[in-house]
Every structure is written in structure tokens, then in C-alpha cells.
N, C-alpha and C positions, 0 to 999 in steps of 0.2 A: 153673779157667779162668774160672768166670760169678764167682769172686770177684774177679780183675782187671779184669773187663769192666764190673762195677757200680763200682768203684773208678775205672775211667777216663770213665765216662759223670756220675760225680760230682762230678769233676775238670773236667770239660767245663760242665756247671751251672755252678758256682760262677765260672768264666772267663769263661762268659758270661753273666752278673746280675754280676759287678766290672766288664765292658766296659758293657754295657747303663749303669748308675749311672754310669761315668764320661763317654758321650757324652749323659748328659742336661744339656742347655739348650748343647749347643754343635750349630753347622751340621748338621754330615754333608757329604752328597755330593748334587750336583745333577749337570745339564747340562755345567756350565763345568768341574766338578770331570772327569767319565768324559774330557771335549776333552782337559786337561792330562794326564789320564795316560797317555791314547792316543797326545798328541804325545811324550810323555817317552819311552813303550818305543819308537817309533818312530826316536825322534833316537837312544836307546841303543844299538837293536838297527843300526841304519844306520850306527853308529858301528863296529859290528866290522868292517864290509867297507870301512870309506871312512880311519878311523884318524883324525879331527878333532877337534883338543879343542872345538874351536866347537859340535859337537854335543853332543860330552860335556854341556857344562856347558849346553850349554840344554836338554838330557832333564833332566839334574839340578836345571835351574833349577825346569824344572818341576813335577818330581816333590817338589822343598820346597814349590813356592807350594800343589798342589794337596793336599798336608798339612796345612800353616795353615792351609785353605780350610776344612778338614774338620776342624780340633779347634778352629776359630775360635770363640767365646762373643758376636762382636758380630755377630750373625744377620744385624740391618735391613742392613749394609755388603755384606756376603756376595751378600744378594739381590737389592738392587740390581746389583751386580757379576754377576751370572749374566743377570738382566732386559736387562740391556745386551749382553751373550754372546747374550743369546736375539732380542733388536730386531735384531744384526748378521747374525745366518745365519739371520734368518726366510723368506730367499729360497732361501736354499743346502739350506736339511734337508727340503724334500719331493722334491728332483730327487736326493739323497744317497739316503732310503729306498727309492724308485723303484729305485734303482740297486743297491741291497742286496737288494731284492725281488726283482728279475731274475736276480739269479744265483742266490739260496736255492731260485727255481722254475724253471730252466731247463730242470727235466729234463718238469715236469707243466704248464708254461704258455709263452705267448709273448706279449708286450706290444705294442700298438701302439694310434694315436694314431690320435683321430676327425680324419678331413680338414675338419668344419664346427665343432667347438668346440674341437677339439684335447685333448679330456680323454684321458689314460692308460686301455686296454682291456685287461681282462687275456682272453686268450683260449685254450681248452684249444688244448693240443699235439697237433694232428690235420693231418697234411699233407694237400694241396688247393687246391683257391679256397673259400671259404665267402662267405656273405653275412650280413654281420655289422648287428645294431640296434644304435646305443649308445643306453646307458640313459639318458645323461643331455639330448641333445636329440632323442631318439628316428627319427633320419633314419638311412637303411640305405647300405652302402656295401659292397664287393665288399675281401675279401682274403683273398693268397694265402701259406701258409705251407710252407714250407721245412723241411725237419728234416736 
């Protein structure tokens, strides 16, 4: 048995030093790459309940481009092309992680916003009124949590 075990861990090496050697000096995966594959399983998987070739082919579209993106050899193209990805939704990805943060801590935290700067508070999950300092302009303010 540890003789097929070292046989298939050998097997796994060599798979990955021929992968490693063949993605050297092409892109990989950025930002714009993880968007298109997101949108692609998305439009795929939306595609079983809704039956639209319109989606098919635009999961599919995507899931070619963000291939090329990723075995591309012409870097500078690439990066520019993500830098522009990343100039468009540099407003949209902090109110998105915000909103991923809240639900991965719903069970140990509850979120709420300073009334005078308005910054994001993350605050333990303890029902009551508390009176809360934010950190960030240090003024004190009353709230009341719910569970």
C-alpha cells in the first residue's frame, strides 16, 4: 500500500513542476480573472433553472476569455485590463466585502454605522442598549441590539 502511495505522490510532483514550467512567464489569475469565473458558474448554473442559450454562451464566453486571461504571455495587456477592472469597482468592493463580512459574522458580531462619520462598527453580538465610542472619531453614541 505505501508503495502506491509514494508512486502517486510522485506522480503528483512531476504534474506539478511540468504545470509550474508551463505557467512560467504567462499572466495567471488576478481580480478580473476570479469576476469572470464567478460570472461564468453563475450564468451556467442560472442556466439550469431558466434554460437560455443567451446565458449559456455568456458563462461560456466567459469562462474562454478568463482562460486566455490566464495562459496569456502578453502580461503588460493583461494588467492594464484588470487596472481598469479594478478603477471600475473601486467604489463597489468595499460596500461588497462589508457585505460578505456580515454574513460570515452574523452569528458573533453585528455591524452598524457611526451617526457622525459614518464609518462601519463592528460590534460583539450582545443584546441591549450599549453605548458605543467609535474609534475612529472618537464621539460616543447609544445602540440598541436585537438578536
Amino acid at each position: 500500500m505505501n508503495n502506491i502511495k509514494d508512486k502517486f505522490r510522485n506522480a503528483m510532483g512531476r504534474f506539478s513542476n511540468r504545470m509550474y514550467n508551463f505557467m512560467v512567464g504567462r499572466y495567471g489569475m488576478d481580480d478580473l480573472y476570479k469576476f469572470l469565473l464567478y460570472t461564468a458558474i453563475f450564468c451556467i448554473v442560472l442556466n439550469l433553472f431558466v434554460r437560455s442559450s443567451i446565458l449559456y454562451f455568456l458563462g461560456l464566453a466567459c469562462l474562454v476569455f478568463a482562460t486566455f486571461r490566464a495562459y496569456s504571455r502578453n502580461i503588460t495587456a493583461r494588467r492594464r485590463e484588470n487596472d481598469k477592472y479594478l478603477a471600475l469597482t473601486k467604489d463597489i468592493r468595499p460596500f461588497v466585502k462589508l457585505q460578505v463580512r456580515r454574513i460570515r459574522e452574523i452569528r458573533t458580531a453585528r455591524f452598524r454605522r457611526c451617526p457622525h462619520c459614518h464609518k462601519a462598527l463592528r460590534l460583539p453580538n450582545r443584546k441591549g442598549k450599549h453605548t458605543v465610542s467609535c474609534p475612529n472619531c472618537h464621539q460616543e453614541f447609544k445602540v440598541t441590539i436585537r438578536i
